[in-house]
Each structure stands twice: as structure tokens, then as C-alpha cells.
Phi, psi and omega in degrees: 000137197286160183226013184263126197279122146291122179297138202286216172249203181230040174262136192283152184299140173344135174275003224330147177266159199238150181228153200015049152092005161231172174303122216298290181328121181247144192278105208285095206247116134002114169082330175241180167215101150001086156217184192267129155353120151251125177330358161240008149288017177302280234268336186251027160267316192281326168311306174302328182260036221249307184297171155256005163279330188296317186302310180321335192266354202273356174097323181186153195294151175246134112240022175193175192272355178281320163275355156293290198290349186251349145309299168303324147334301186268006164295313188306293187308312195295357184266317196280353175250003163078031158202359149241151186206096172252154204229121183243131198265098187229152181280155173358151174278327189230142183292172160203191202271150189087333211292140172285214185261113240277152189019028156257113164014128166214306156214231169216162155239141153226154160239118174237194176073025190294112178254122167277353177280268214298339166099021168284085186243188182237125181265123185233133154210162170219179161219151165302126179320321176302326205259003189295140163101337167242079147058024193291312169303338199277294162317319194299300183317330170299313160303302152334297190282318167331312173336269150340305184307291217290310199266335185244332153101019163308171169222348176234117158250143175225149167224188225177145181207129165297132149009302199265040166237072209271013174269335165281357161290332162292326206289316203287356185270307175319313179281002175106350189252119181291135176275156206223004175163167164237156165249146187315100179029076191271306218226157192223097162244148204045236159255036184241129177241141196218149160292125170240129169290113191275149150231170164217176138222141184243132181347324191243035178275138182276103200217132204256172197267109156261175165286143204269033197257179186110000000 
């Protein structure tokens, strides 16, 4: 599958004003709530990597709160260099009805890989195993990319999942991202190589209110 981009146009993306090194504007979603990674999300960050599907996604080992914390840490950078933007996914400060669990950790959405010439970021997301299954991801993913559009002035998001995950193919078909291709033994853990499935949506995708679970 060709990986080569049409240059976006040329007119440059929004300048937004910014507060600690991101857009003041946070992306604002139903039933959940938005913000930037804080130092004191450390203990439910060391919790969330725990697992061994999680530690593979963590980048570099989490196994103490010192390494917790210094994940959040490079979120906090990579937002202040304009090229990552993560998001800690939480419920509502005060419940309603549907509401997920009010003001606790539940996951995380990122857009990273922000190219501002072709107008491009990369999409990640996960949840804590308790919150799986009410729509968390999906809402959150949703929010996220409307953002994006708005706030970063992107027009293409892509993301990627293995093959054998069919729950993150849901949250990304519910959320707007069309699949667009597979790629061939894309990703390799331990001595096992797995198929990853590309999606995208792009600023001017037509995208209906699906059901939100997942």
C-alpha cells in the first residue's frame, strides 16, 4: 500500500492561542470529559500499563510511578513542540443519565505525528480494562478528531490497529474512520509479526451518529 500524501493546500492551519503549551480550546465530547495528562494522574497511568497488551503500546517501559510520571512528562513535551496532543479521557465532573463515572480516569485519545505542511496527524487510543465496553473510546475518538480539524486545522487523520482486534475496528468504524487498506506484517512482538489495518477520515468525511459502544 502506497503511503505517499498529496500536499495539503496552502493555505497554513489555525494559529490557536494556546495555554501550557496546547490550545486553550479542549475537545469537548458528551457523557465524558477532556484534559491534558497532569502529574498526578501517575498512579492510574502505572495501573493502565500493567497489563502486557498495554506495556507494548507504552513506548518505553511504565513499571513505577517514577516512570509514570515521566510519560506524562513527554506528553507535556511532545505538546509543547507542536507535535503530539494527548488527552486524558474522564467522566463527567457531575453525573447524568448515560454519564460514565463521574470525574474518574477512564483513558486516553491522542493525535500525534502532526504534520503541518500536508495538514496529517496519527491517531492512538486506549482504556483502562473497568471502563471497556460503554463507549468510551469511541466518544472520546470522536471528539478528538472534530478537534483536531478545528483547533489544528488538520484535514487527514490516520490510524492503524492489528488484525486480531476487532474492538479497535469498531471504536474506529463508530468514530468515522474508513478502512483504507491492510498493511502486510506491519508490527512485530516477541516473534510473532501481525497485519495491521489502516483507517482514515478526513475534515470533509460525512460521518453519522453511530452507536457508541466500545
Amino acid at each position: 500500500m502506497s503511503r505517499a500524501r498529496a500536499a495539503g493546500p496552502s493555505t497554513p492551519p489555525p494559529d490557536p492561542k494556546t495555554t501550557g503549551g496546547g490550545p486553550a480550546t479542549l475537545p469537548q465530547a458528551r457523557g465524558v470529559r477532556l484534559r491534558y495528562w497532569e502529574p498526578s494522574d501517575a498512579p492510574t497511568v502505572l495501573g493502565a500499563f500493567a497489563t502486557a497488551e498495554m506495556a507494548r503500546q507504552s513506548g518505553r517501559p511504565v513499571t513505577t510511578l517514577a516512570e509514570a510520571a515521566g510519560w506524562i512528562t513527554d506528553r507535556r513535551t511532545a505538546r509543547e513542540a507542536g507535535r503530539e496532543f494527548s488527552f486524558a479521557v474522564l467522566g463527567p465532573g457531575r453525573p447524568g443519565p448515560g454519564d460514565a463515572d463521574p470525574g474518574r480516569l477512564l483513558g486516553n485519545v491522542t493525535v500525534g505525528a502532526v504534520d503541518p505542511v500536508h495538514q496529517t496527524g496519527w491517531i492512538s487510543y486506549w482504556t483502562l480494562a473497568s471502563a471497556r465496553g460503554r463507549g468510551v473510546a469511541t466518544t472520546g475518538l470522536r471528539a478528538l478528531a472534530g478537534w483536531a480539524f478545528t483547533e489544528l486545522g488538520l484535514f487527514r487523520l490516520e490510524l492503524g490497529h492489528r488484525t486480531d482486534n476487532p474492538a479497535s475496528c469498531a471504536v474506529a468504524r463508530r468514530a468515522g474512520f474508513t478502512v483504507e487498506g491492510l498493511e502486510r506484517a506491519r508490527l512485530r512482538y516477541g516473534d510473532r509479526r501481525y497485519d495491521v489495518e489502516r483507517h482514515a477520515r478526513l475534515a470533509t468525511d460525512e460521518t453519522a451518529e453511530l452507536p457508541r459502544e466500545g
